[in-house]
Every structure is written in structure tokens, then in C-alpha cells.
N, C-alpha and C positions, 0 to 999 in steps of 0.2 A: 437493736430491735428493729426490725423492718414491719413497716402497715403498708395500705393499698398502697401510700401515697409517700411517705417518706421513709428517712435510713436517719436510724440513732446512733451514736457511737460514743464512744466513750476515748478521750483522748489523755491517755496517763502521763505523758512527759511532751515534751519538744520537738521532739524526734519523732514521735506517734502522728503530730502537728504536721512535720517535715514530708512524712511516707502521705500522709491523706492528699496535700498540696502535691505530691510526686503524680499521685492517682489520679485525683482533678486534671493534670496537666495533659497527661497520656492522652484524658478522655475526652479532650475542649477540639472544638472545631473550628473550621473561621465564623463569626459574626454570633456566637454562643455568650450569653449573658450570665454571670454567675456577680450575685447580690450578698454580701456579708455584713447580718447583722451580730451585733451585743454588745455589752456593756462596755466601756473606756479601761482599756487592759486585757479584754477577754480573749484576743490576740486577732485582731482582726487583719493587719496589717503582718504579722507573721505569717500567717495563711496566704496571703498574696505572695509573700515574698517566697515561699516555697513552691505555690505555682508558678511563677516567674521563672525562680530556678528551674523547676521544672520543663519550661517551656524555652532553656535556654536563652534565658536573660544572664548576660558575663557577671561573674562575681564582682570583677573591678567597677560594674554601676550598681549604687548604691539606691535602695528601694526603700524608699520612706513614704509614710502618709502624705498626699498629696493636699492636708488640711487646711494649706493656705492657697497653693496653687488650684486644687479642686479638680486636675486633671496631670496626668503625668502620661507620654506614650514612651513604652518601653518595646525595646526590639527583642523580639525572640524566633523561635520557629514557626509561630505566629505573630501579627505585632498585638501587643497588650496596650489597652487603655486602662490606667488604673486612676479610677475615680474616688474622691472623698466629697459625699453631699451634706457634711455633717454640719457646716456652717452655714448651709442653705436652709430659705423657710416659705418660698413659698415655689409652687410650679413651673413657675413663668420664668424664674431663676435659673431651674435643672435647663428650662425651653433654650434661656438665651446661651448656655454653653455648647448648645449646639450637638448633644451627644444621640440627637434622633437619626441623624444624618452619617453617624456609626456601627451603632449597636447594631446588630443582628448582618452586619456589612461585611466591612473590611477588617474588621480585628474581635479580638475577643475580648472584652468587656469586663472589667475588675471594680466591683463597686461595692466600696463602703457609706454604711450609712443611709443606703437605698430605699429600704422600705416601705416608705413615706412618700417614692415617688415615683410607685410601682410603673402607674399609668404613663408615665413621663420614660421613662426606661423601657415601654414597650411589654411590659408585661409577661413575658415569656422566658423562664430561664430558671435554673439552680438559686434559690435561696439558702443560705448557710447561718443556720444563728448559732453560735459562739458562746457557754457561759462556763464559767469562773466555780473551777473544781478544790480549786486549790494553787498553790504557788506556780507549778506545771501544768497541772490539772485542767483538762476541758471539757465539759459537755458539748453534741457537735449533733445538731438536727438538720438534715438536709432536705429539701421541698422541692419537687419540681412543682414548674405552675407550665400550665400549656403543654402543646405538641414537644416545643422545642427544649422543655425544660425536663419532662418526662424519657425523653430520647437522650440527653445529656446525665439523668443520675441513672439510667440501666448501661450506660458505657462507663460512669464511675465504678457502677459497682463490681463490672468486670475486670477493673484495675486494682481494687483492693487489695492491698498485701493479707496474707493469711493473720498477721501479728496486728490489724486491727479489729479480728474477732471479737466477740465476747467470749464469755468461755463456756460456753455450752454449744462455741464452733458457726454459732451465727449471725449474721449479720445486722 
């Protein structure tokens, strides 16, 4: 289901997960911010891992939640920072990692856990909330905020595989 402002989808299996994160990849640029929230499980960290792929991160490096580290940079056709702020609680925290001095720069920006620290992230970018359909199963709400965010989910949507329709063929 598409409104002015977002793109619903419905993600049936893993694979559905895998094609979205392909999409995402095609459509990220350099210094492009993409925030992934939802619930512990809801796959937030699989989503990464198929933008990564995506973005030509090698199979042989292994892509994990970066929840103790809070930052992991991964090499791909872009370089990826993939961020976990989920053990973080206050501003001044996201501040001292230093990731103002990235985002929207030199790489493109994978953050879990974000949305608490919008402002601190720059504010600009693809939100992804994530919920729990079932064992596979995903609900998948995507939000641009800003110029840069609005411009980043009209080039996702142009990478959409036809197999993440609905079935009434829209998006």
C-alpha cells in the first residue's frame, strides 16, 4: 500500500526479506541514511545483511549486529557503516561515536535501533520499521523523512521486484 509519504509491504518469507535488501542496495548512494526499526527478532539485522550483500559485502565476512561493538564498517561497492544504537540511552552517547562526521559523507549508513536518535543521525533518510508476521513473516513500512530520504524511497521503489507486489499488482 502506498500514501503521500510511505511504501507498505508485506514480506512472506526470507527471501521476500533478501529481494527488498537487493532493492535497497541498487538504490542507496554515497552518504544516504537508511534507519531500521522493530521489535528483537523482527529481522532487523537480516535486512542489513542483504543490503550488504547487495552492495557487495563478500560472503566470506560475516555480518552481525554490531550490539556490543555499536559500529562495524563493512566494505562493499559502497563502504557501509552498520550501526547498532540499541545499548545506547542518551544523545550525547550516539554524539561521542562520532557518526555526525559520516552519515550523509563518505558511506552509507545502516542503523539499527535509530529512531530515538533521529536528530543525532541527522534526520534525513529511509526509516524501515520491521514487524513480526509470523515465523518468516514481515510487515515492512518504509518512511522517507527529508529531501534525502524522499529521493532515496522513489529510487527504491524503482528497484522493486514485481514478486513484492500485493496482489492487486500494487505497491
Amino acid at each position: 500500500m502506498v500514501t503521500s509519504s510511505s511504501l507498505e509491504l508485506s514480506l512472506g518469507s526470507r527471501g521476500a526479506t533478501r529481494r527488498l535488501g537487493q532493492a535497497i542496495a541498487r538504490a542507496l548512494e554515497l552518504g544516504d541514511l537508511v534507519v531500521l526499526e522493530g521489535q528483537l527478532g523482527a529481522g532487523k539485522t537480516f535486512l542489513v545483511r542483504a543490503i550488504a550483500r547487495g552492495l557487495g559485502v563478500p560472503t566470506e565476512l560475516r555480518i552481525t549486529s554490531p550490539t556490543f561493538d555499536l559500529v562495524h564498517d563493512l566494505p562493499g561497492r559502497l563502504p557501509i557503516l552498520h550501526v547498532d544504537l540499541y545499548r545506547l540511552d542518551t544523545p550525547e552517547s550516539v554524539l561521542d561515536l562520532g557518526l555526525q562526521d559520516r552519515i550523509g559523507r563518505d558511506c552509507v549508513a545502516l542503523v539499527e535501533w535509530g529512531d530515538r536518535f533521529a536528530v543525532e543521525l541527522g534526520g534525513e533518510g529511509l526509516w524501515v520499521q520491521l514487524g513480526l508476521g509470523g515465523p518468516t513473516a514481515r510487515s515492512c513500512r518504509l518512511t522517507p523523512r527529508g529531501e534525502r530520504g524522499t529521493a532515496l524511497l522513489q529510487r527504491v521503489r524503482g528497484q522493486l521486484p514485481a514478486s513484492l507486489a500485493d496482489p492487486s499488482g500494487q505497491w
